[in-house]
Backbone as a ProteinNet text record, in pm:
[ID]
protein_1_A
[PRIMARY]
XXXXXXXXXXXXXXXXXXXXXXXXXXXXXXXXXXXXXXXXXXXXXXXXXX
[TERTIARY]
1429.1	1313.3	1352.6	1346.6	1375	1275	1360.2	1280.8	1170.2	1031.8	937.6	1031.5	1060.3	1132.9	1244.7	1287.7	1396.6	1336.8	1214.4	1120.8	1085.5	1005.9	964.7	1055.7	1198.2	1339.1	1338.7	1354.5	1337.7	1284	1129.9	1028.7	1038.6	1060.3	1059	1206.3	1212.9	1341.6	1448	1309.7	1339.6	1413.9	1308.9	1347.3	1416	1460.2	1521.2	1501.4	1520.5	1476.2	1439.5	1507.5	1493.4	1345.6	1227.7	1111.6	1024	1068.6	1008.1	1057.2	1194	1218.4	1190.6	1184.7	1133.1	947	880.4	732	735.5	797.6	820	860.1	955.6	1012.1	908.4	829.8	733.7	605.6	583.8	478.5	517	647.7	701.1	671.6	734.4	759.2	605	505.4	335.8	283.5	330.2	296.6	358.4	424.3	467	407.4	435.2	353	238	134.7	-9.1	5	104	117.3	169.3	256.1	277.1	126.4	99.9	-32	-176.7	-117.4	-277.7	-252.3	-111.3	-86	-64.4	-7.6	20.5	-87.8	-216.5	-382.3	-413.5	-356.4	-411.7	-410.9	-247.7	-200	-207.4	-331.9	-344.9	-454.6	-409.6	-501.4	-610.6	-735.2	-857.2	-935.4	-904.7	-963.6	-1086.9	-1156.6	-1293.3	-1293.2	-1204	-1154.2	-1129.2	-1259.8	-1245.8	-1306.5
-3447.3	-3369.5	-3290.6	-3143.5	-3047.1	-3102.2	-3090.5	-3105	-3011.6	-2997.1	-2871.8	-2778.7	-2812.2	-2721.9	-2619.1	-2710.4	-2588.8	-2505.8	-2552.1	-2495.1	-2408.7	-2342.5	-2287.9	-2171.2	-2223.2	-2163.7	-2028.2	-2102	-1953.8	-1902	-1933.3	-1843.7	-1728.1	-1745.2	-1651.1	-1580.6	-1491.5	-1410.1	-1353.1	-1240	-1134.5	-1248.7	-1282.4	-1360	-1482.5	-1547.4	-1714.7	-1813.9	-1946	-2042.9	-2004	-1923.2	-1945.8	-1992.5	-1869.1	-1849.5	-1993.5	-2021.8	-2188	-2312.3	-2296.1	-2415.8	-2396.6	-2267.2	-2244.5	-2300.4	-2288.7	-2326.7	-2494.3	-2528	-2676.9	-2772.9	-2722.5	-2762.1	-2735	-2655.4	-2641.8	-2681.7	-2753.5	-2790.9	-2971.7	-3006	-3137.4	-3169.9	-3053.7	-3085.5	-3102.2	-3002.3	-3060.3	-3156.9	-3178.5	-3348	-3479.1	-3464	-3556.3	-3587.4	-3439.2	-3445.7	-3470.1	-3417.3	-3486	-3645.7	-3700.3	-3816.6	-3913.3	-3858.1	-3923.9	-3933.8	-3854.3	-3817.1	-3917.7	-3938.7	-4013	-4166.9	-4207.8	-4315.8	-4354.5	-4301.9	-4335	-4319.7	-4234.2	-4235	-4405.8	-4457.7	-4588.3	-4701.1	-4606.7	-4746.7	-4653.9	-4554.7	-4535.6	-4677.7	-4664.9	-4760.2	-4685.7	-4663.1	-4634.3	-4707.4	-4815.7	-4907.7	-4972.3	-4897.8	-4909.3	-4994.5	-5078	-5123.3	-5291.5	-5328.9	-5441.7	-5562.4
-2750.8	-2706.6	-2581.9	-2588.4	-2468.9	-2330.1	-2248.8	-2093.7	-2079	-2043.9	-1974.2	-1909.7	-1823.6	-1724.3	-1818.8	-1926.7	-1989.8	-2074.1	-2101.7	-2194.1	-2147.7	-2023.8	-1930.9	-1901.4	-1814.8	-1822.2	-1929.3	-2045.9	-2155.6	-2209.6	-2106.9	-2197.4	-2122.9	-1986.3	-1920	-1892.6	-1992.4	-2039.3	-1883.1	-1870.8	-1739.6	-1624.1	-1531.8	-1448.6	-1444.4	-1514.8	-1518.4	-1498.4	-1472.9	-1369.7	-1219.7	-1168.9	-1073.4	-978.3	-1031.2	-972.4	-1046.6	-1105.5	-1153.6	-1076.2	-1083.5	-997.9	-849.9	-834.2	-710.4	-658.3	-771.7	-751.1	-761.6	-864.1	-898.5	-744.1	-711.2	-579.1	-491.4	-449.8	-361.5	-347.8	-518.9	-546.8	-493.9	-533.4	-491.4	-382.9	-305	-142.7	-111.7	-127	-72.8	-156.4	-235.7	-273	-203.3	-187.9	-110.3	25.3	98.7	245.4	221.2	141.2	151.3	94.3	40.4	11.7	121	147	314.8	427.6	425.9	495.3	490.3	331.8	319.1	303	310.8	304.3	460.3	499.6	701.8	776.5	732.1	818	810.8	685.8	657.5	825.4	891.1	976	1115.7	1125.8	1218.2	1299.2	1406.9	1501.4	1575.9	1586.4	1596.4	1739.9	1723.9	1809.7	1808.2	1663.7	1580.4	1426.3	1423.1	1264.9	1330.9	1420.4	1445.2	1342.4
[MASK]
++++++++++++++++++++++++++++++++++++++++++++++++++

């Protein structure tokens, strides 16, 4: 079974991978940071979570 990404790759003739793996990767990278984000608010200290 072909990967998405290669699927994707040749649909789009003109341009190539590039501008895909380019969104893919950028879509990664702000997933993560809002994932970092919402997991580390957890172990903020407040001083109100008595």
């Amino acid at each position: 079974m072909p990967h998405t990404a290669v699927l994707i790759a040749a649909a789009s003739q003109e341009q190539g991978p590039g501008a895909t793996l380019r969104i893919a990767l950028l879509v990664s990278i702000l997933g993560a940071v809002l994932l970092a984000w919402f997991l580390l608010r957890g172990y903020r200290n407040d001083d109100n979570n008595d």
